[in-house]
VMD Tcl script that draws the C-alpha trace (Angstrom):
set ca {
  {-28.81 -107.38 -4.58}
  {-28.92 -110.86 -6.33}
  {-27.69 -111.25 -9.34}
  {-26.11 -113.06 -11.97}
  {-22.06 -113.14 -14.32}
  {-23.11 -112.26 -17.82}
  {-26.54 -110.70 -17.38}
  {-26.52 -107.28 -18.96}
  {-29.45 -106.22 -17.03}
  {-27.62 -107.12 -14.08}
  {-24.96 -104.90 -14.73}
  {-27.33 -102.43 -15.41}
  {-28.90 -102.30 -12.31}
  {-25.80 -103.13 -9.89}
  {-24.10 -99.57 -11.39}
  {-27.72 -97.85 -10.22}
  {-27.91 -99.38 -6.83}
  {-24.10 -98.39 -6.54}
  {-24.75 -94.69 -7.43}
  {-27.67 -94.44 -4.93}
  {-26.35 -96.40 -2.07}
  {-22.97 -94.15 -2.45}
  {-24.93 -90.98 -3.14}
  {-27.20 -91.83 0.43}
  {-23.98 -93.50 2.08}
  {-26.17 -96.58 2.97}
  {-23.96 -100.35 2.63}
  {-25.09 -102.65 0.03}
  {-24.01 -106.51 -1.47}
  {-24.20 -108.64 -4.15}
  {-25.42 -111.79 -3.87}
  {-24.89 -114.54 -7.26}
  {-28.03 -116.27 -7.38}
  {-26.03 -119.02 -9.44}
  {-23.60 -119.63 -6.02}
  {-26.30 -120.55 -3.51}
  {-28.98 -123.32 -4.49}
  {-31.80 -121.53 -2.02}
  {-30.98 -118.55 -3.92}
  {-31.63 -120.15 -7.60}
  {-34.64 -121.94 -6.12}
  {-36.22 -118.62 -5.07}
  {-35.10 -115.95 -8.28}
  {-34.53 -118.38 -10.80}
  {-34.20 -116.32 -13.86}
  {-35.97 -113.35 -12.47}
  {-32.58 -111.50 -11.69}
  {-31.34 -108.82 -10.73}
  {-33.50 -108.29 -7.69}
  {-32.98 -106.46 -5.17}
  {-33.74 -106.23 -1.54}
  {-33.94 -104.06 1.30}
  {-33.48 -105.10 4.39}
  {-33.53 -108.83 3.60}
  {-37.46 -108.05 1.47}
  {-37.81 -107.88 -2.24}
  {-37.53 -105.10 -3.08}
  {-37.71 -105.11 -6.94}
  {-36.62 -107.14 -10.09}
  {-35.16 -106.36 -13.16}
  {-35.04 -102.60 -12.73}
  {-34.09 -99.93 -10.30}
  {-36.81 -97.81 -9.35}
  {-34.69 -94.80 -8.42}
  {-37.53 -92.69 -6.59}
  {-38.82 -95.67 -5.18}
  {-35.38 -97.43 -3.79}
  {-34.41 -93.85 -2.79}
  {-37.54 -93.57 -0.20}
  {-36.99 -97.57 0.92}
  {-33.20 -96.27 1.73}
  {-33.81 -92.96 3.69}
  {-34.30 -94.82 6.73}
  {-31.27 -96.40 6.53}
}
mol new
graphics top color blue
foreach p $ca { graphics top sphere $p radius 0.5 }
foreach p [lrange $ca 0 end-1] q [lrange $ca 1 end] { graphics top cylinder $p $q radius 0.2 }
display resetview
């Protein structure tokens, strides 16, 4: 997950991917898209985002159902 310090919606969405990944037992990061200039270049201001398996995955919201079926693989 990409993200960024003081971004509510960040926040938001790191506590959701936290309860899934937990719930499903799958590993997850955090990434600050502020701390790596390829990072910036590619998310900009479109944060959080997050990825599975190195793809977009999503931005600024977790789609539970959806990140649930991406995950049940894993």
């Amino acid at each position: 997950m990409v993200t960024r310090q003081g971004c509510h919606l960040c926040e938001v969405a790191e506590a959701d991917v936290r309860r899934i990944c937990d719930d499903m037992g799958v590993s997850w990061t955090l990434e600050d898209v502020d701390a790596d200039p390829s990072l910036r270049a590619e998310y900009g201001d479109r944060v959080p985002v997050i990825l599975v398996d190195g793809e977009e995955h999503g931005y600024w919201r977790v789609e539970e159902p959806r990140l649930r079926a991406a995950l049940a693989g894993y």
